[in-house]
C-alpha positions as a Markdown table, in Angstrom:
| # | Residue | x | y | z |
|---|---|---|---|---|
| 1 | Unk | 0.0 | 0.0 | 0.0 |
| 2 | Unk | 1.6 | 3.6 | -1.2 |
| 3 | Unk | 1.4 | 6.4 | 1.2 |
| 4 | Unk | -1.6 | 8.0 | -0.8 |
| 5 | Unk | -4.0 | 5.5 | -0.2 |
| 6 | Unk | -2.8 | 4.6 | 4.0 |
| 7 | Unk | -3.6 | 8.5 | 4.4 |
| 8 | Unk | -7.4 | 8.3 | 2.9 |
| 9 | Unk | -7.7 | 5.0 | 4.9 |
| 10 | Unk | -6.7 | 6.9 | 8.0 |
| 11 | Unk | -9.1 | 9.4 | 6.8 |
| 12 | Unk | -11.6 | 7.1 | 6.5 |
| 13 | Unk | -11.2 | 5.8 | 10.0 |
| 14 | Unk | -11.2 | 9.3 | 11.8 |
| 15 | Unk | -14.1 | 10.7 | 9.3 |
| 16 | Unk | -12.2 | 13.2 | 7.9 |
| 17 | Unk | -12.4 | 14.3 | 4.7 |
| 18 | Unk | -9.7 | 13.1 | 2.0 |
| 19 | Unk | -6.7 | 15.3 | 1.5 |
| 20 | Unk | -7.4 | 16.9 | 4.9 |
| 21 | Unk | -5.0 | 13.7 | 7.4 |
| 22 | Unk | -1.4 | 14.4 | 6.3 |
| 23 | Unk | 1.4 | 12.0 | 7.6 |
| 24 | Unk | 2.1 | 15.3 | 10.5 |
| 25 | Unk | -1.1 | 15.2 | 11.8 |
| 26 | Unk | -1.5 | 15.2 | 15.4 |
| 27 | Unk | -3.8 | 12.4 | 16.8 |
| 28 | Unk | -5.0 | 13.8 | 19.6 |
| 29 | Unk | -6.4 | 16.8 | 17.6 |
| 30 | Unk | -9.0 | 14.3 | 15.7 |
| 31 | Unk | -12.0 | 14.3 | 17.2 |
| 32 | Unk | -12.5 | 10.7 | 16.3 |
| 33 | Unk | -8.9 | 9.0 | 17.4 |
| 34 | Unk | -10.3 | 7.0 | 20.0 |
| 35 | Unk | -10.8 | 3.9 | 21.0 |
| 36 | Unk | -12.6 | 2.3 | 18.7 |
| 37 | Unk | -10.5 | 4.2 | 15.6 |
| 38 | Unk | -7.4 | 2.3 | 17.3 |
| 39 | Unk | -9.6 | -0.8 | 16.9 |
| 40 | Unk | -10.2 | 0.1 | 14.0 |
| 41 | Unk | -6.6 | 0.7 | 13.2 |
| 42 | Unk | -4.9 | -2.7 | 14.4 |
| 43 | Unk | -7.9 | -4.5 | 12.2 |
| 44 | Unk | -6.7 | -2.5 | 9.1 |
| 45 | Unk | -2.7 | -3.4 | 10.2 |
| 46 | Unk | -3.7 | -7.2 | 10.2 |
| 47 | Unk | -6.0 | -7.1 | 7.3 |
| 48 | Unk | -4.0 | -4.6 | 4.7 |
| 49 | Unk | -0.5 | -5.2 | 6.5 |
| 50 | Unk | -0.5 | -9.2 | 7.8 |
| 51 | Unk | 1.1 | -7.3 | 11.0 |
| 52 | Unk | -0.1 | -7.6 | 14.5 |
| 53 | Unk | 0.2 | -4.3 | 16.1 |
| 54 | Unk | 0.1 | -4.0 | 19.7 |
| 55 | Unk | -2.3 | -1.8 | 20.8 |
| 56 | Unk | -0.2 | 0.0 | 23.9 |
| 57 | Unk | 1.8 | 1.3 | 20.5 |
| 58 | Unk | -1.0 | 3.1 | 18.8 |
| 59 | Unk | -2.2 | 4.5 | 21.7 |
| 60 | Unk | 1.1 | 5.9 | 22.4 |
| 61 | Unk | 1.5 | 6.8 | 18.9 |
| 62 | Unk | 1.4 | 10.6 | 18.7 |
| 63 | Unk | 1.0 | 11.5 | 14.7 |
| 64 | Unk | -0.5 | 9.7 | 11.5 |
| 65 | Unk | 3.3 | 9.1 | 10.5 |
| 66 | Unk | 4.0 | 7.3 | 13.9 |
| 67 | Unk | 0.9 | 4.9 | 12.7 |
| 68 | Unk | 2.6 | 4.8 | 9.4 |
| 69 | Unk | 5.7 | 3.6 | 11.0 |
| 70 | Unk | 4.3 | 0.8 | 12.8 |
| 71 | Unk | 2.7 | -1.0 | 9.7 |
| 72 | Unk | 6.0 | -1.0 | 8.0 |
């Protein structure tokens, strides 16, 4: 998965519009980063990514690109 298409998934999962999430992009200034969007997120990582992510990571994870970095 290219970089383009992580961001509108991340997008999709915090109900932002497209173009809007950027790989800077603060967590904790999305209204809908909680817990189920870090649900949300590990599902994606195993689905998209075959990785198990543990979950004490995303929730420590502080920008989109710290998510990013996890799935690689």
């Amino acid at each position: 998965m290219d970089e383009k298409k992580f961001l509108e998934k991340i997008s999709d999962i915090v109900e932002e519009e497209e173009g809007t999430i950027t790989f800077a992009t603060e967590l904790d200034a999305l209204e809908a980063w909680d817990s189920l969007a870090r649900i949300t997120f590990l599902v994606f990582a195993a689905d998209e990514f075959k990785k198990r992510v543990d979950g004490n990571l995303v929730k420590e994870a502080k920008t989109v690109s710290d998510l990013y970095q996890l799935v690689l």
